[in-house]
Short mmCIF file of the C-alpha atoms (twelve columns), coordinates in Angstrom:
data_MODEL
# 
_entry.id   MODEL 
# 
loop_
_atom_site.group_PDB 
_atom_site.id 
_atom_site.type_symbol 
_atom_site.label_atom_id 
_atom_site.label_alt_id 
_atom_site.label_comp_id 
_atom_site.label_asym_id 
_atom_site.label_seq_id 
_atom_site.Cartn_x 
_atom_site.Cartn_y 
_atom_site.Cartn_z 
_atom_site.pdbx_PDB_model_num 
ATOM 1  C CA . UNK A 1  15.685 -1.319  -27.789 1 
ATOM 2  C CA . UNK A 2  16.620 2.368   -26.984 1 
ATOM 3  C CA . UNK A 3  16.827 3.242   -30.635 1 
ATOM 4  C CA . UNK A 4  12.663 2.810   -30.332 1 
ATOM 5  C CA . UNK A 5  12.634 5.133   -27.544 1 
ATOM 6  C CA . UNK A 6  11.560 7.709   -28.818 1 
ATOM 7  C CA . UNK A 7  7.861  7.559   -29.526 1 
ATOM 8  C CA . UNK A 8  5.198  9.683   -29.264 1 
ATOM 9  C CA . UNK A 9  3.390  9.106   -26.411 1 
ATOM 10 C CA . UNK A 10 5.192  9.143   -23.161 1 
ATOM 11 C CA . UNK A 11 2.447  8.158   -19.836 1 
ATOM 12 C CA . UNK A 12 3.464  7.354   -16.380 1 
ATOM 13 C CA . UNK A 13 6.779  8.387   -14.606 1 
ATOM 14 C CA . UNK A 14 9.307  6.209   -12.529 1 
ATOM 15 C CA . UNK A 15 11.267 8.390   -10.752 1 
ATOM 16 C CA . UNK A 16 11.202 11.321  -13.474 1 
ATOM 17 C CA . UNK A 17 11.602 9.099   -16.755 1 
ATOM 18 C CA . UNK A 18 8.900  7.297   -18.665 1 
ATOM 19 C CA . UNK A 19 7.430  4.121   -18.177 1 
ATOM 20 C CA . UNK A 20 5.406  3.388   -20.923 1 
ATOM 21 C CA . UNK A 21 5.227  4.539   -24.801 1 
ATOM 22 C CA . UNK A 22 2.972  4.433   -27.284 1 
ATOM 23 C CA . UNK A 23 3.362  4.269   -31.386 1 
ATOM 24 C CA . UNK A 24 2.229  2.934   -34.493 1 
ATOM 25 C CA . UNK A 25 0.617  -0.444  -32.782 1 
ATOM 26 C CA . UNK A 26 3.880  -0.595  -30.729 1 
ATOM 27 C CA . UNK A 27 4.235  -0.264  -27.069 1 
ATOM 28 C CA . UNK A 28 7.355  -0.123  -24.929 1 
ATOM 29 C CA . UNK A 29 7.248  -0.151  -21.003 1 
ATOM 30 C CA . UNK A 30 10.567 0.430   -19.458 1 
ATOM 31 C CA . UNK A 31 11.409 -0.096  -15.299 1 
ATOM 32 C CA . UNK A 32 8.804  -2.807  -15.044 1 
ATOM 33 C CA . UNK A 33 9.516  -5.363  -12.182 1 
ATOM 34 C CA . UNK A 34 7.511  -8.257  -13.033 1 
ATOM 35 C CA . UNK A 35 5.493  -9.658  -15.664 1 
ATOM 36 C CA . UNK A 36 2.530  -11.842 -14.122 1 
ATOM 37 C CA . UNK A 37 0.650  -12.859 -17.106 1 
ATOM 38 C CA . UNK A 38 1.259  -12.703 -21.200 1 
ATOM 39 C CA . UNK A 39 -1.376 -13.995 -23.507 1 
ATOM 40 C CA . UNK A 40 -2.292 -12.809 -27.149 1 
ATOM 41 C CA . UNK A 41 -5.135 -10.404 -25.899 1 
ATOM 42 C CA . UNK A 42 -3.842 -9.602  -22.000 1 
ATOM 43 C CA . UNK A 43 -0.398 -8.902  -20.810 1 
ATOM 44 C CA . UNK A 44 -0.323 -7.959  -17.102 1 
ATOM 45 C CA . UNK A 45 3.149  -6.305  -15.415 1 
ATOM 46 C CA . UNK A 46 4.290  -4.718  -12.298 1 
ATOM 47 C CA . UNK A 47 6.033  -1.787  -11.945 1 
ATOM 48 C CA . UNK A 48 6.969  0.034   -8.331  1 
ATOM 49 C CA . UNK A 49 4.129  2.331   -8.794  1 
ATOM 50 C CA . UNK A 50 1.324  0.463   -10.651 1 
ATOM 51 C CA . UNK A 51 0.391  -2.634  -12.016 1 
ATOM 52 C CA . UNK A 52 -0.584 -2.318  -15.719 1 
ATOM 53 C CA . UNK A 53 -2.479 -4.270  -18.020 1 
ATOM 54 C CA . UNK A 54 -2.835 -4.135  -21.421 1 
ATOM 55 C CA . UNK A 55 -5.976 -5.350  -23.362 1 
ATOM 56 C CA . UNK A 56 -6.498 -5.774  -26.837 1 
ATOM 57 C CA . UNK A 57 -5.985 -8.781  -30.423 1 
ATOM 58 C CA . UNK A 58 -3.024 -9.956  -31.231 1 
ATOM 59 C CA . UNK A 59 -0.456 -8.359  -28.803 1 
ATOM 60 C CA . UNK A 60 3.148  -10.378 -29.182 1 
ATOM 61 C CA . UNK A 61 6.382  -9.957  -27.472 1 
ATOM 62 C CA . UNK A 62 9.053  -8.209  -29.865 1 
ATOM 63 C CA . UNK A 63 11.803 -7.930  -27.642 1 
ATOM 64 C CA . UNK A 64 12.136 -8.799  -23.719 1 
ATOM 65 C CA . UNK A 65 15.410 -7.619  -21.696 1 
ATOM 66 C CA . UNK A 66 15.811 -7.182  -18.251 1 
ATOM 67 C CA . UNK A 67 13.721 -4.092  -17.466 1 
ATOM 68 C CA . UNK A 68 11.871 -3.280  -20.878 1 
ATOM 69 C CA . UNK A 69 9.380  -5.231  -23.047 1 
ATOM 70 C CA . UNK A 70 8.638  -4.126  -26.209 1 
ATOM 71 C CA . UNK A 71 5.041  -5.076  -27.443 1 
ATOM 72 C CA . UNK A 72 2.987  -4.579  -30.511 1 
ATOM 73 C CA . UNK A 73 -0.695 -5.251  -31.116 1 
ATOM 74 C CA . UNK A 74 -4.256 -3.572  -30.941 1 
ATOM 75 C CA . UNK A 75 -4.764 -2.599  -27.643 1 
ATOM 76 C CA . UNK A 76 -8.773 -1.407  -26.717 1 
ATOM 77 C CA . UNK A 77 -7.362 -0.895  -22.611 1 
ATOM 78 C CA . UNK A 78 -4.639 0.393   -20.985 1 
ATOM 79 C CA . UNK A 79 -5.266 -0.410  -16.945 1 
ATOM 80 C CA . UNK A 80 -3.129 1.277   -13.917 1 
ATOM 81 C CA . UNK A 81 -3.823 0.014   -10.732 1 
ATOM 82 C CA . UNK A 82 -1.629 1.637   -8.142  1 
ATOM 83 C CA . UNK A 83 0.116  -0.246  -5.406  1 
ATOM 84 C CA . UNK A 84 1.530  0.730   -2.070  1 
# 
């Protein structure tokens, strides 16, 4: 999946790289922890800043390794909730 890395939107920072990118219906999120919920309109993850949730129709697992998940789908909410 680092081929895809290099999208256009770039949001969040784990100590000084990106976390999350945005493209074309596509959405990568790198240095996540945990995933606590995947469903077709709600993925939920957990990162060691935030936990983010995505929102939207039709969002589908592309490609899962250990520390990145690329998504695609239409999302209408992006959520960060920061932990401590």
């Amino acid at each position: 999946m680092r081929a895809y890395s290099a999208m256009v939107k770039r949001i969040l920072l784990h100590r000084g790289e990106s976390v999350l990118s945005i493209h074309n219906n596509k959405i990568l999120l790198e240095h996540y922890e945990q995933i606590l919920f995947i469903s077709t309109n709600r993925v939920k993850v957990v990162t060691d800043a935030a936990e983010i949730e995505f929102v939207g129709e039709h969002i589908q697992v592309l490609a899962l390794e250990k520390n990145e998940l690329l998504m695609e789908g239409i999302l209408s909410q992006v959520r960060f909730q920061h932990v401590q």
